[in-house]
N, C-alpha and C positions, 0 to 999 in steps of 0.2 A: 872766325878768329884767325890770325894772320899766325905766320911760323914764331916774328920776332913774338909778340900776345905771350903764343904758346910759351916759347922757350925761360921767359920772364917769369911765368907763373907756375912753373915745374921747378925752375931754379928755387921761387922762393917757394914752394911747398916743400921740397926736399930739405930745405934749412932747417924749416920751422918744423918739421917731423923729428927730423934730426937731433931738434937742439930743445924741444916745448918743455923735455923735466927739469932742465937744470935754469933755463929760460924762468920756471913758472917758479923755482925755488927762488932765486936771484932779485926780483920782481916781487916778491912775497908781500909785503910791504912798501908796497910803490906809491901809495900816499902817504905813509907816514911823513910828518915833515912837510907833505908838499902843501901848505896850506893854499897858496895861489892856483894850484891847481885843482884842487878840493873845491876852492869855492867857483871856482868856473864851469867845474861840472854842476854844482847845486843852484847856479843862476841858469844854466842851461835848462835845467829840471823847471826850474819856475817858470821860462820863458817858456815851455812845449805844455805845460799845466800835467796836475795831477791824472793820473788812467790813459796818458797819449800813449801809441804805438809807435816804438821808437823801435828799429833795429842797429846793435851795434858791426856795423861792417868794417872786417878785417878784428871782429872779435878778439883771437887770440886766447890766453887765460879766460879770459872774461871775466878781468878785475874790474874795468871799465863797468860791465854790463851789471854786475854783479852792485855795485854802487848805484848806477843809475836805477836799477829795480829796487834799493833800498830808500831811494828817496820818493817811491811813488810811482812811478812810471812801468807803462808794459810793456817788458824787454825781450827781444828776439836777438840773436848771436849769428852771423857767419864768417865762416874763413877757410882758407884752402885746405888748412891744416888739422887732416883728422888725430892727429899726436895734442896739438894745442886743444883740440874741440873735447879729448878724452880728458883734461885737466879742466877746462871749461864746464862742464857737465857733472865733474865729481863735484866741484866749490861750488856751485850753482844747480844745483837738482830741479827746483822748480822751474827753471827758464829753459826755453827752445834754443836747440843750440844745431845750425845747420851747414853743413860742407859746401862750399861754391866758391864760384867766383867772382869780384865784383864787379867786374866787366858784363856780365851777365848772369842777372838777379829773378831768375826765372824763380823763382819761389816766392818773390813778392811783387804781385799785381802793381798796375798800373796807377799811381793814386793812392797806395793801399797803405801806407805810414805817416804818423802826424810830427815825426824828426827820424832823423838818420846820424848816427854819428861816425864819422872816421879818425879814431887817434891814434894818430903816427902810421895807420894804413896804409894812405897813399904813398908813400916813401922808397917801397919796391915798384914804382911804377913809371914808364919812360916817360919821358914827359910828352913825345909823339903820340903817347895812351894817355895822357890827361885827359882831352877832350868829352874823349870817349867814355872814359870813367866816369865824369862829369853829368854828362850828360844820361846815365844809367841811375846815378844819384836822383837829378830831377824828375826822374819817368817814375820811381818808384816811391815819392814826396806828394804828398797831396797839397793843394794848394794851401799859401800859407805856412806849409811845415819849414823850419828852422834844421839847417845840416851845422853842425860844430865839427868843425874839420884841426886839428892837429899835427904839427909836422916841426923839425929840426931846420932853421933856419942857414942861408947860405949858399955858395955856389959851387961847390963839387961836391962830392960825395965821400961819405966815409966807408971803407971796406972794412969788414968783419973778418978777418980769414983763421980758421979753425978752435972759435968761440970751444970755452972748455974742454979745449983738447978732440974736437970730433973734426972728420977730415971733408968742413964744408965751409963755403965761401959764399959771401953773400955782400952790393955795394946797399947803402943805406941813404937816399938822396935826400938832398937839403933843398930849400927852395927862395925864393925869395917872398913877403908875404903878399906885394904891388903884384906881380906879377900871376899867382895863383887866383887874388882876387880878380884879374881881368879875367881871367880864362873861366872859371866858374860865372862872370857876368856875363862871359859870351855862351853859356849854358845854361843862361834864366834864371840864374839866380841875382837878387837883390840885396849886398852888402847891409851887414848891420851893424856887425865890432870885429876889431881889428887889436886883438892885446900880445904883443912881444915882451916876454921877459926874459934878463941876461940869465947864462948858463949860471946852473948854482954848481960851482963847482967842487962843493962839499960833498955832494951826490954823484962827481964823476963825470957830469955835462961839460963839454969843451964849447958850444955856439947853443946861441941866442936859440928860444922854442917861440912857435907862433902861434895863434886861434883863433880862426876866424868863423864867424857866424852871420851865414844869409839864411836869407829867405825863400820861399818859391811865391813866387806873385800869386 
């Protein structure tokens, strides 16, 4: 792992330790309301089928995880953040919830999940770590498995600086969604949907969110 990796992924685990109660209060209710996003998670469920082994990477709460095990599917959880994995684990008792990082997914064999989800994960990551990221996604997809990848559309990035009053700083990256699709193509994955919707900004959203769903050949 390189020093820039390291320093990326200390930053963002210090956040998220940081900030995971007031984060997982804030967030409580994160689908209410979002019916577009509700039903993109439950087409995602039907396209991986009922009993697949999905891990939610970059877990966080595990509200995400916590949904997708309620519509049928076998959920596993990780994320850097042992603060968010202790909120993850209290709402979520029956699911596996494990500390790592996604760069290196040493807890899940090669082959060894039938989908992978990342919502809004990849977002603390340089984009010179995309690849890489990318590429740790498809080693650990079996073939065939579908990734729904999620992320804040755009091209700089939004800063967090001292969320709730705690004294930490974190930048929040936007992407563009042409652009990620190639670079995940250049990681073996095979393009399937591509849905953008505007910020609703009744909820607070300032830019466009995006979702894209490949495949591993």
């Amino acid at each position: 792992m390189t020093a820039s990796s390291s320093d990326f992924l200390t930053a963002t685990r210090v956040f998220y330790d940081t900030v995971a109660e007031d984060y997982a209060e804030q967030f409580r209710e994160v689908f209410a309301g979002a019916p577009l996003d509700r039903a993109l998670l439950t087409a995602y469920a039907e396209l991986v089928g009922q009993g697949a082994r999905v891990a939610d990477l970059g877990c966080g709460p595990g509200r995400v995880t916590g949904l997708l095990a309620s519509l049928g599917l076998e959920m596993s959880g990780l994320d850097l953040s042992e603060s968010m994995l202790a909120v993850a684990r209290r709402e979520n008792p029956g699911i596996r919830f494990e500390r790592g990082s996604m760069l290196s997914m040493g807890g899940y064999a090669d082959g060894s999940l039938d989908g992978a989800v990342s919502w809004y994960s990849s977002i603390h990551t340089p984009v010179e770590q995309l690849p890489a990221l990318f590429a740790e996604f498809h080693r650990v997809l079996a073939p065939g498995g579908p990734l729904l990848l999620a992320f804040q559309v755009g091209d700089e990035p939004r800063r967090h600086d001292r969320p709730w009053g705690h004294s930490v700083v974190l930048d929040f990256q936007r992407r563009r969604p042409e652009r990620m699709t190639a670079l995940l193509a250049e990681a073996g994955f095979v393009p399937l949907s591509c849905t953008v919707r505007e910020a609703d900004t009744g909820r607070g959203e300032t830019t466009p969110h995006a979702f894209l769903i490949l495949r591993k050949p």
